[in-house]
Structures are given as structure tokens and as C-alpha cells.
ChimeraX commands (.cxc) that place a marker at each C-alpha (Angstrom):
marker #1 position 9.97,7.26,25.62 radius 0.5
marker #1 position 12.70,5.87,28.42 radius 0.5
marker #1 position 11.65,3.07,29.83 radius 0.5
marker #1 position 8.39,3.26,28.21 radius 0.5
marker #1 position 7.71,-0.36,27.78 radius 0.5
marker #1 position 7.86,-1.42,31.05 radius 0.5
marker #1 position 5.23,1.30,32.15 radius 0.5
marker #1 position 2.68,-0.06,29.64 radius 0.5
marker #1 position 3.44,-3.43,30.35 radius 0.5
marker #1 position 2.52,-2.99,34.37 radius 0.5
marker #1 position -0.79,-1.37,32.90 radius 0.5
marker #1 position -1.72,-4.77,31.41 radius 0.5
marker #1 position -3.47,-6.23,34.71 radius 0.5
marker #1 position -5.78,-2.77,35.12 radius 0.5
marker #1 position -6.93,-3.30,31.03 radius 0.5
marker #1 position -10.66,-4.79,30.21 radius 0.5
marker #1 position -8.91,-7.89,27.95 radius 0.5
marker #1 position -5.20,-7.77,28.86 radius 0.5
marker #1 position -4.34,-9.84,26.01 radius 0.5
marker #1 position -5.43,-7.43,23.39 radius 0.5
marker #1 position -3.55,-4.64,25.62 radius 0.5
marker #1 position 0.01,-6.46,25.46 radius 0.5
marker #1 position -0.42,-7.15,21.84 radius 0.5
marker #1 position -0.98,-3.57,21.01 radius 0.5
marker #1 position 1.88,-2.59,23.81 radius 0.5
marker #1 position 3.93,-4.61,21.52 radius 0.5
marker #1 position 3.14,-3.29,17.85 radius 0.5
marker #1 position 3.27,-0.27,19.29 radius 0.5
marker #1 position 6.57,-0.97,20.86 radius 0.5
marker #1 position 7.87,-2.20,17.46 radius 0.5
marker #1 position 6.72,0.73,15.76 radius 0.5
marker #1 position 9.02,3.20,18.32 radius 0.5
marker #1 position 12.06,0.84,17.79 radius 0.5
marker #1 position 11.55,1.42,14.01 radius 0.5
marker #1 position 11.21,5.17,14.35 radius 0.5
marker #1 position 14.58,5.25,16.35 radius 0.5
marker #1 position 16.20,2.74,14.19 radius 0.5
marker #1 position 16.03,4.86,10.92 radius 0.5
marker #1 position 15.80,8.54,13.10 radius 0.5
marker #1 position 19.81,6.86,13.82 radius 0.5
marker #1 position 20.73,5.71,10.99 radius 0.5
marker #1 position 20.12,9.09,8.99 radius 0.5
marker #1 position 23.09,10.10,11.47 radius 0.5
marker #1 position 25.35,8.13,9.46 radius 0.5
marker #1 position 23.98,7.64,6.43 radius 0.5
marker #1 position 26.01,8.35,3.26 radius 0.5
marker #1 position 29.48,6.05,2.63 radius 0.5
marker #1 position 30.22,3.74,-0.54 radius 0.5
marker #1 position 27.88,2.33,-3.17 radius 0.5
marker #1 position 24.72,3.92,-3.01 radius 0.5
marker #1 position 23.53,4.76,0.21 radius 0.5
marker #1 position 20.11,6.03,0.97 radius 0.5
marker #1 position 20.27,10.10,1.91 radius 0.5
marker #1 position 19.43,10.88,5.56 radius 0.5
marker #1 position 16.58,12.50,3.97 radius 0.5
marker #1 position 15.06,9.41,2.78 radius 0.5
marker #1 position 16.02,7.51,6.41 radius 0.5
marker #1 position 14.16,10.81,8.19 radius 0.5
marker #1 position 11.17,10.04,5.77 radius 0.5
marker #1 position 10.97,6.64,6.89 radius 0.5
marker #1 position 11.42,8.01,10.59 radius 0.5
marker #1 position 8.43,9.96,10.17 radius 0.5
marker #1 position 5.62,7.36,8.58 radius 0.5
marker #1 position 6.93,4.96,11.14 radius 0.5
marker #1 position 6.03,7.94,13.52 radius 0.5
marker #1 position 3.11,7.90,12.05 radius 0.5
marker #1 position 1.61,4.65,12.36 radius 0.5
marker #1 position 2.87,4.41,16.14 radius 0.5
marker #1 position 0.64,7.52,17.00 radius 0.5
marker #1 position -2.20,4.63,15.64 radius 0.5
marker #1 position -0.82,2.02,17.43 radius 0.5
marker #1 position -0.84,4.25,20.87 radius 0.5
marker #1 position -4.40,4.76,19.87 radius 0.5
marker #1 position -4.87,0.94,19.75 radius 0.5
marker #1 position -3.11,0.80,23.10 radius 0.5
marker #1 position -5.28,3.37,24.59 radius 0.5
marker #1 position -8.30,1.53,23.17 radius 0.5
marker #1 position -7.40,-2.08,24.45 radius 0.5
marker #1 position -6.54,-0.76,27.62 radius 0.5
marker #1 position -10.49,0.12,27.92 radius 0.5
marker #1 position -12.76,1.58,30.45 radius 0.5
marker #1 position -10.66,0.40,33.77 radius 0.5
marker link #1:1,2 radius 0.2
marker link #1:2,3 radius 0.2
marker link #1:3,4 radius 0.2
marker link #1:4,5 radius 0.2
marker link #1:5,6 radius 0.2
marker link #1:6,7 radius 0.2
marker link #1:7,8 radius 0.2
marker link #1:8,9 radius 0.2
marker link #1:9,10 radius 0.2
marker link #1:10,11 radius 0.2
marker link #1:11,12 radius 0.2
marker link #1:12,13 radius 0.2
marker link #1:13,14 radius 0.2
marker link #1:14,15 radius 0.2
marker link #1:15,16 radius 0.2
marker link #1:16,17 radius 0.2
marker link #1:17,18 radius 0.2
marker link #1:18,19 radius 0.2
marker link #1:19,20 radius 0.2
marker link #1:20,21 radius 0.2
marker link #1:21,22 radius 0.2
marker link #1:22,23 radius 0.2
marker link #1:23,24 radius 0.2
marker link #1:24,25 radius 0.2
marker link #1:25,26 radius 0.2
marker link #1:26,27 radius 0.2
marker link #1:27,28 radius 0.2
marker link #1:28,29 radius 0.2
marker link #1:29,30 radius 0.2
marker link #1:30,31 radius 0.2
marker link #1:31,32 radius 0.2
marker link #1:32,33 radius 0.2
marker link #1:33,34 radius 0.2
marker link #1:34,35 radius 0.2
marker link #1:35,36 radius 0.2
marker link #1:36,37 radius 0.2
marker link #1:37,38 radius 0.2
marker link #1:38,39 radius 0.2
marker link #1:39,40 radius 0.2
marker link #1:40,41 radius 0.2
marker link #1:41,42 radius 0.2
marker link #1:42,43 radius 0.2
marker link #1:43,44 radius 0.2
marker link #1:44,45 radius 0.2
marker link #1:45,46 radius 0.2
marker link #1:46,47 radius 0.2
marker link #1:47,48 radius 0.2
marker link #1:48,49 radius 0.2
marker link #1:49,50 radius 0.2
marker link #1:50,51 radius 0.2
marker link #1:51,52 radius 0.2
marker link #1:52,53 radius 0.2
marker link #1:53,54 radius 0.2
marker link #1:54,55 radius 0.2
marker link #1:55,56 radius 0.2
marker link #1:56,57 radius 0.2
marker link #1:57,58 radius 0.2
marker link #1:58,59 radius 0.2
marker link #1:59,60 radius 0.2
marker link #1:60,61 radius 0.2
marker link #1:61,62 radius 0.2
marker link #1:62,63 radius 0.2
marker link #1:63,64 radius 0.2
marker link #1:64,65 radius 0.2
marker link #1:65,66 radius 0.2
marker link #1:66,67 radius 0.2
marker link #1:67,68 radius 0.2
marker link #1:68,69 radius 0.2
marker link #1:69,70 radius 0.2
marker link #1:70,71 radius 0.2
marker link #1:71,72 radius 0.2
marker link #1:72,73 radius 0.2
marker link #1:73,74 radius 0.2
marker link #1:74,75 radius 0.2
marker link #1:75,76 radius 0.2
marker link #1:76,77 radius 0.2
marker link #1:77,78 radius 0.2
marker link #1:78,79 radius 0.2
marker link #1:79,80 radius 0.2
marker link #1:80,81 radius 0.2
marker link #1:81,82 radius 0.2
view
């Protein structure tokens, strides 16, 4: 997913509404950074108090994986028939 924002983001002038395009570029965008976020954080999970297993940060990982295989679908939609 290097440097994946930029490629959807130069797709933006080729969609039907390019509006609708960026806006679902960008939840879907939010949804990766969210994926990676707890994916690296169940690296290092664990310390004082009580911290969250990397089990449960992998879980998270995965329904955030989830939604952002809707969100590309979104993307693929908005970008349209061009």
C-alpha cells in the first residue's frame, strides 16, 4: 500500500463526480492508517497497568481491514464508468 494515496488521488480527474471519488479515497485512506496503527501497536503491546493483548490490537487490525475492503469498494464505485 506504499505510496498508495497519491495514486488514487491522481485518479480523481478520470472519475464520473471527482468529489465523491476523493471523499471515498479518503475514508478509505483512514481506514488503512487504522489497520496499520493497531497491526503496530500489537508489536508492543503488553507493559504496566492493564494493557490490551496483541491479540485484541490484531482483532481490531482485522475489522478495520475489514471495512477498508468496503471502502475500496466505495472507491471503485465513485471512481465510475471513466
Amino acid at each position: 500500500m506504499f505510496k498508495i494515496d497519491k495514486s488514487l488521488k491522481k485518479l480523481a480527474s478520470d472519475a464520473d463526480d471527482p468529489e465523491e471519488f476523493l471523499n471515498a479515497v479518503e475514508e478509505f485512506l483512514l481506514r488503512v492508517s487504522a489497520a496499520d496503527s493497531m497491526a503496530y501497536s500489537a508489536n508492543f503491546a503488553g507493559g504496566s497497568g492493564k494493557p490490551k493483548p496483541p491479540s485484541e490490537y490484531l482483532r481490531l487490525a482485522g475489522e478495520e481491514v475489514k471495512d477498508m475492503r468496503k471502502r475500496a469498494d466505495k472507491v471503485t464505485k465513485a471512481l465510475g464508468s471513466s
